[in-house]
N, C-alpha and C positions, 0 to 999 in steps of 0.2 A: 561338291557332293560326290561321296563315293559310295561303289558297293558296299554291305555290307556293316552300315551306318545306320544305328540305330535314328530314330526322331522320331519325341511326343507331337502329338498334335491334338490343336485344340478344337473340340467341338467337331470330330469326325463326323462327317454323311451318315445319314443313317444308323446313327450308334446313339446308345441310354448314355454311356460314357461323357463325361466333359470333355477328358479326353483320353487317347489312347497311342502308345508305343508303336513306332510299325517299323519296319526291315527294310534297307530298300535295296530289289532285287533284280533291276535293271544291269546290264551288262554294261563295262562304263565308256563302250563306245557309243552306245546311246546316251548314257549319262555326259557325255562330251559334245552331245547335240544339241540343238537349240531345241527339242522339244519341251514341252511345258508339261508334260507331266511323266510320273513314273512310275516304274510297278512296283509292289512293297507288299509286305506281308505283315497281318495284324498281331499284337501279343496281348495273350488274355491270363488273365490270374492262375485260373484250374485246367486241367489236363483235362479230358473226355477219352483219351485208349484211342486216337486215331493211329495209323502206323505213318502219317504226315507231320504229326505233332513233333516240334523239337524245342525241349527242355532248356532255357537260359535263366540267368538270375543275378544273383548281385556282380559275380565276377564280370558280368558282360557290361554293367554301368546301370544296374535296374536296380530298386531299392526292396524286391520280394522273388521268391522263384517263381518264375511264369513259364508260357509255352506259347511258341512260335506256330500258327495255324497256318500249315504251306498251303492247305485247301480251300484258301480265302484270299488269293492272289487279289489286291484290286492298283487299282490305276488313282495317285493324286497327283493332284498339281504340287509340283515345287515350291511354291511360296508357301504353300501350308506344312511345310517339312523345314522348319527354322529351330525350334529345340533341341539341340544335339544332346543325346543322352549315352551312346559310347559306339565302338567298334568292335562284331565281331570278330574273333581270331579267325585262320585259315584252317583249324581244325572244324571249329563249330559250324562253318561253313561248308565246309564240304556235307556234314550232318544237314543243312539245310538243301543243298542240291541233293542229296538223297531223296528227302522228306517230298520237293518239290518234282523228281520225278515221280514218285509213287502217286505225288496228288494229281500229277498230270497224266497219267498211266504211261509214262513214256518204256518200251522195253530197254531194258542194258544192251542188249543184242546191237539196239540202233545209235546208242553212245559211242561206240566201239571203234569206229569209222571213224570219228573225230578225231 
């Protein structure tokens, strides 16, 4: 499992869905840990205007244009992340670390140091 790895899942927590596409946004020194689960970010059909939303779709391995909800960070276990459905690039991703400070309020100021 690497960053930036699309996977359907079946029969998400708490979701109407069967199932649902999610992002997984774990850093993959975590992702090289024996934890059991990961962080991932959900993908819904329609846009709502957040400035967290980032825009994917067929080129990404998705069969409609969706968006990326970075303000809906949640935690699954790895076993329920088995449907590989594709990879984003290194471009689209950095569009998601974007989305995912804004959804975290994190300031640029404090990236910067890194």
């Amino acid at each position: 499992m690497r960053r930036a790895e699309l996977y359907r899942v079946r029969n998400p927590r708490d979701d109407v869905k069967p199932a649902r596409v999610f992002l997984v946004v774990s850093g993959q020194g975590f992702l090289d840990a024996p934890y059991d689960s990961v962080s991932c970010v959900p993908v819904y059909a329609q846009r709502v205007g957040l400035d967290s939303e980032v825009a994917i779709g067929p080129d990404d391995g998705l069969k409609h244009p969706s968006v990326l909800r970075c303000d809906g960070v949640t935690s699954l276990r790895r076993g329920v992340l088995c449907d590989f459905v594709g990879t984003l690039s290194s471009a689209k991703m950095r569009e998601v670390n974007r989305a995912l400070a804004i959804a975290l309020d994190i300031d640029p100021d404090d990236l910067e140091a890194l």
